[in-house]
C-alpha positions as CSV (number, residue, x, y, z in Angstrom):
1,X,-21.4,-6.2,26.6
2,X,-24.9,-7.7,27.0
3,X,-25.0,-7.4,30.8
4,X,-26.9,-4.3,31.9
5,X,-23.7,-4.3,35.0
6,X,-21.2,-5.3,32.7
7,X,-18.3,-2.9,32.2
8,X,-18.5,-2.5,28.5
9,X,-22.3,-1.8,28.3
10,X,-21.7,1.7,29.2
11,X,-18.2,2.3,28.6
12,X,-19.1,4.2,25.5
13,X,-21.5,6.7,27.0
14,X,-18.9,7.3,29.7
15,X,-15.8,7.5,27.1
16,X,-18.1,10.2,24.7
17,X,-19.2,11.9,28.0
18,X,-15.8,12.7,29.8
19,X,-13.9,13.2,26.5
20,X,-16.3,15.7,24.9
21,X,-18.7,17.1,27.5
22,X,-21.9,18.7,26.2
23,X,-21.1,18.1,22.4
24,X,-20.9,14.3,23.1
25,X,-23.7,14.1,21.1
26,X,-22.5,15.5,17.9
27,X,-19.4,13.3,17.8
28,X,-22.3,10.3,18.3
29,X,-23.7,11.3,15.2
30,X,-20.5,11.7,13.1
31,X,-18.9,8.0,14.7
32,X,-22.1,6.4,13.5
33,X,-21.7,7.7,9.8
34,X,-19.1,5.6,9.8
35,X,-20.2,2.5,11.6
36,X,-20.7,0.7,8.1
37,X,-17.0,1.6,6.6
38,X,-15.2,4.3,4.9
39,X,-16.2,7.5,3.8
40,X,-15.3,10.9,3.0
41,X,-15.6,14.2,3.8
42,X,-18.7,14.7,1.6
43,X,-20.1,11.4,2.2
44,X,-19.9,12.4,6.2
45,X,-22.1,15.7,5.2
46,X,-24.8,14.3,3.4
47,X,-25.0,11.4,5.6
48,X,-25.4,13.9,8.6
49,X,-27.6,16.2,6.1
50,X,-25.2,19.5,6.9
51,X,-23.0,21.7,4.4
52,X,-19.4,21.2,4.0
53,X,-17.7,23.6,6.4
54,X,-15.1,23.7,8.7
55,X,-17.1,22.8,11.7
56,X,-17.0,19.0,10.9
57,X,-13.5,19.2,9.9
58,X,-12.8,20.4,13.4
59,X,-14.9,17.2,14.6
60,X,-13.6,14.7,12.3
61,X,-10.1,16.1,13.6
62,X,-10.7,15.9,17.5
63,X,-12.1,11.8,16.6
64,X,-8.9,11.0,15.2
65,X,-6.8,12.9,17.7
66,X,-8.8,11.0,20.7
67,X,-7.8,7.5,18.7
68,X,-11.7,6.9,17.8
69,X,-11.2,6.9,14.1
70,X,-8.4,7.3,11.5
71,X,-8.1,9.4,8.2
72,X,-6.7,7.0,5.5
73,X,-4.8,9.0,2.7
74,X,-4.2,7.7,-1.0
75,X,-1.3,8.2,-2.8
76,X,0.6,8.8,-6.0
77,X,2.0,5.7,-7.5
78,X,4.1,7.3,-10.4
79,X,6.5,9.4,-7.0
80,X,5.3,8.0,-3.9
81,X,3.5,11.3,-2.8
82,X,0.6,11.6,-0.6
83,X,-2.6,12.5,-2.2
84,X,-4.9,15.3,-1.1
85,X,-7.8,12.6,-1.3
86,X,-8.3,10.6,2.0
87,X,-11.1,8.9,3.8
88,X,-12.2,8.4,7.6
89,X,-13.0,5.0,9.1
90,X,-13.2,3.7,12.7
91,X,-10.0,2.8,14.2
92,X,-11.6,1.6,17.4
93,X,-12.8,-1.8,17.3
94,X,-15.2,-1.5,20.5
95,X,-16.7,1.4,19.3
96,X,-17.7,0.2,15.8
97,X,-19.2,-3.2,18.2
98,X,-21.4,-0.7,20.5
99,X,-22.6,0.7,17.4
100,X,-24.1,-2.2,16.0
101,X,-24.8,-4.8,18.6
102,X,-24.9,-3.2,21.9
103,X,-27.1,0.2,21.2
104,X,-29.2,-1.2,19.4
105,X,-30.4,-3.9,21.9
106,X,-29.8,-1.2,25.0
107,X,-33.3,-1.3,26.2
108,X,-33.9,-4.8,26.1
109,X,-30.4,-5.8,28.1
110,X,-31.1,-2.8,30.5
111,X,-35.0,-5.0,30.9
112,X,-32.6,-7.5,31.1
113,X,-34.7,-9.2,28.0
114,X,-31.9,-9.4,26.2
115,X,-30.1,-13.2,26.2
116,X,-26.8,-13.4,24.7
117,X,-28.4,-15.7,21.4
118,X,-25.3,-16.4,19.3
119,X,-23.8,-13.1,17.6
120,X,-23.5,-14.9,14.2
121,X,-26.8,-15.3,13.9
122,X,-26.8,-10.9,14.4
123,X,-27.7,-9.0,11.2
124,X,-25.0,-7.9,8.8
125,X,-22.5,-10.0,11.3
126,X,-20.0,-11.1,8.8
127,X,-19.7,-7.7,7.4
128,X,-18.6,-5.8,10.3
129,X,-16.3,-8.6,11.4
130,X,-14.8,-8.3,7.9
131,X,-14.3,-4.5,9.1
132,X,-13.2,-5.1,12.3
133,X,-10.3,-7.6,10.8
134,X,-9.3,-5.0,8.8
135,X,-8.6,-3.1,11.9
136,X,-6.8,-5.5,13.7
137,X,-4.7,-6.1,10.5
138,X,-4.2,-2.5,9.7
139,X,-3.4,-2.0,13.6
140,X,-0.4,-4.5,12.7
141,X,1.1,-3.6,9.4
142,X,4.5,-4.0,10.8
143,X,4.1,-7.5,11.3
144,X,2.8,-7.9,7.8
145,X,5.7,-5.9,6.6
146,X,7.8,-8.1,8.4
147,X,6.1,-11.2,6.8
148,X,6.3,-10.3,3.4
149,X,9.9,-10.0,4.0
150,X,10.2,-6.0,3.3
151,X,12.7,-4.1,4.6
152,X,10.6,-1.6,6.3
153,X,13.3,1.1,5.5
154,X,12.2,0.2,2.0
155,X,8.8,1.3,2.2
156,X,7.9,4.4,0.0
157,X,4.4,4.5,1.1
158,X,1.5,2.3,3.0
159,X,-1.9,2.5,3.8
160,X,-5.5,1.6,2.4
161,X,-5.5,2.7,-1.2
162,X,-8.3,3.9,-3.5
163,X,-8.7,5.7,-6.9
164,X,-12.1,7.4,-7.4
165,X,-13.4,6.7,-10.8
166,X,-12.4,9.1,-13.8
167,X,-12.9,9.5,-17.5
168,X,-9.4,7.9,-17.8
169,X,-8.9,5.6,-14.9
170,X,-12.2,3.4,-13.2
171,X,-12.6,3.3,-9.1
172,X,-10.8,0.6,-7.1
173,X,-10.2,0.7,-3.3
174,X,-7.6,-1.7,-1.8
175,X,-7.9,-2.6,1.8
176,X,-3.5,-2.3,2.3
177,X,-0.9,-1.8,0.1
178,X,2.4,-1.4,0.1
179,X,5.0,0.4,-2.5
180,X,8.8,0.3,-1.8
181,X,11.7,1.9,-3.5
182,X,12.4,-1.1,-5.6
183,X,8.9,-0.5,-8.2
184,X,6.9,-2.8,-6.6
185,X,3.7,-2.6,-4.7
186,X,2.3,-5.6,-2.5
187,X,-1.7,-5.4,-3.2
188,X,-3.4,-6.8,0.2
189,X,-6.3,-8.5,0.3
190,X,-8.1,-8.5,3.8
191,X,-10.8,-11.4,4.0
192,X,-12.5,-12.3,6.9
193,X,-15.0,-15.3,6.1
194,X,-16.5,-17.8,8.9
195,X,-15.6,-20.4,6.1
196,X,-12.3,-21.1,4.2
197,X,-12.2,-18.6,1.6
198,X,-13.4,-19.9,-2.0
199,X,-11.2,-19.5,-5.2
200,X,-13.4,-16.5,-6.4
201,X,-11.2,-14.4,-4.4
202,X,-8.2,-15.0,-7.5
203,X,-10.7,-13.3,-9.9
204,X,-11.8,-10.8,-7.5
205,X,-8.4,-9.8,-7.1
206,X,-7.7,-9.8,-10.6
207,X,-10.1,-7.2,-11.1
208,X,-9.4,-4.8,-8.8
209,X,-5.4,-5.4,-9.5
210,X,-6.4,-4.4,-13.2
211,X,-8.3,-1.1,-12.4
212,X,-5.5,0.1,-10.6
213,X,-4.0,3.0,-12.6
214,X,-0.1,1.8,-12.4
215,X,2.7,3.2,-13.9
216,X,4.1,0.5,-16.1
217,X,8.2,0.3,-14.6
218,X,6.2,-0.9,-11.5
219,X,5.4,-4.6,-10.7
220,X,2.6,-5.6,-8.6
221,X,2.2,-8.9,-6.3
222,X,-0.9,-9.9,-5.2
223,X,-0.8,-11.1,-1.0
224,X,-3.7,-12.7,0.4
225,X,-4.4,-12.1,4.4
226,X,-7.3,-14.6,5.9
227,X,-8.3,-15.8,9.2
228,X,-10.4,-19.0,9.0
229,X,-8.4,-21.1,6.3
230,X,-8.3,-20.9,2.3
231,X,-9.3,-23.8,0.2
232,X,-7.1,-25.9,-2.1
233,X,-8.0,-24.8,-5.0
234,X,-6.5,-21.2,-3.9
235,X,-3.0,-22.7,-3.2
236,X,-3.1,-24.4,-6.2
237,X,-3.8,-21.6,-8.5
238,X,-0.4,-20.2,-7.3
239,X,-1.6,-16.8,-8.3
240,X,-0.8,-15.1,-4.7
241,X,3.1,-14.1,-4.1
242,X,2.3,-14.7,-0.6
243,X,-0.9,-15.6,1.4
244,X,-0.8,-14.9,5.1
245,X,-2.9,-16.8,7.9
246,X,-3.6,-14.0,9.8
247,X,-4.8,-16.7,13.1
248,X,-1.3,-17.7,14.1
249,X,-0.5,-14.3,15.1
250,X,-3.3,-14.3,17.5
């Protein structure tokens, strides 16, 4: 990645290049909208400064068809259906990396200035490895479905979930959740932290599990996923139904 001859410097470039041909550089623009998470369709335009249209829909729908990035859509809770509000974020986890380490430094490593310091010590590091762990969980639902002991012929509905803020309901955005035909809906947590997680999570959880707008038949269970370890005082608040160590699938 940080080796001017190294097969990922370029890949990108190359990928955009063969892929999209002259309007390469428009698709630059709208991937790089979303190197720092999700957002919507409106979010996308002002971001990029241009009216809504159908032009960027047209984009936006080449992206997801060439695997680059993936439109999440929320759902109804009360009958399972899918909701016309949705949100884009980048599927591709090399992509989101070239975005943020690589092209930024790309003069420097192509001086061959640039020396591979450690990429912790990068700015906003944690946060876009919390991103990218989202990803690779999202990438493997099945497995999580699998872990949480769900029938997968069970499952109503999955995905990221959010509620935009209302006079009768306040925002929340969950990173994965799941509803199955039995009323209840598995509320995922995705935490990436280079240390074990703290028991701050519980009430952060709490929070978000109370803003969701639920209908009241429906019970929900709270699931933890983590990769670097959780710390006692997590386990021993027993507030999880399940908490998953996300490392020993890797």
């Amino acid at each position: 990645c940080f080796d001017r001859s190294g097969l990922l410097f370029d890949e990108f470039a190359h990928i955009f290049t063969d892929i999209f041909s002259k309007r390469n550089q428009i698709y630059k623009r709208v991937v790089q909208c979303l190197a720092d998470g999700y957002h919507d369709h409106e979010s996308i335009c002002k971001k990029l400064k241009i009216e809504k249209g159908g032009v960027l829909s047209d984009y936006l729908d080449e992206l997801v068809l060439s695997g680059f990035i993936r439109r999440d859509y929320t759902w109804h809770l009360k009958d399972g259906r899918i909701s016309k509000l949705s949100r884009y974020r980048i599927s591709d986890n090399y992509l989101r990396f070239y975005l943020n380490y690589i092209a930024p430094n790309k003069e420097k490593i192509e001086k061959g200035r640039f020396e591979g310091k450690s990429l912790t010590s990068m700015p906003g590091w944690e946060g876009i490895m919390g991103l990218q762990f989202k990803n690779l969980v999202l990438n493997n639902r099945n497995k999580v479905i699998e872990l949480l002991q769900v029938n997968p012929n069970d499952v109503i509905y999955d995905n990221p979930f959010f509620q935009n803020k209302t006079i009768r309901q306040e925002g929340c955005q969950i990173d994965y959740m799941i509803q199955t035909r039995f009323d209840t809906i598995y509320v995922c947590e995705v935490k990436f932290s280079k240390q074990p997680i703290k028991i701050s999570v519980v009430s952060e959880m709490r929070e978000k599990i109370q803003r969701l707008k639920v209908p009241r038949h429906i019970s929900r269970r709270p699931v933890l996923i983590h990769v670097n370890g959780i710390v006692e005082s997590v386990l021993d608040s027993e507030y999880f139904s399940h908490i998953i160590d996300f490392s020993q699938l890797l």
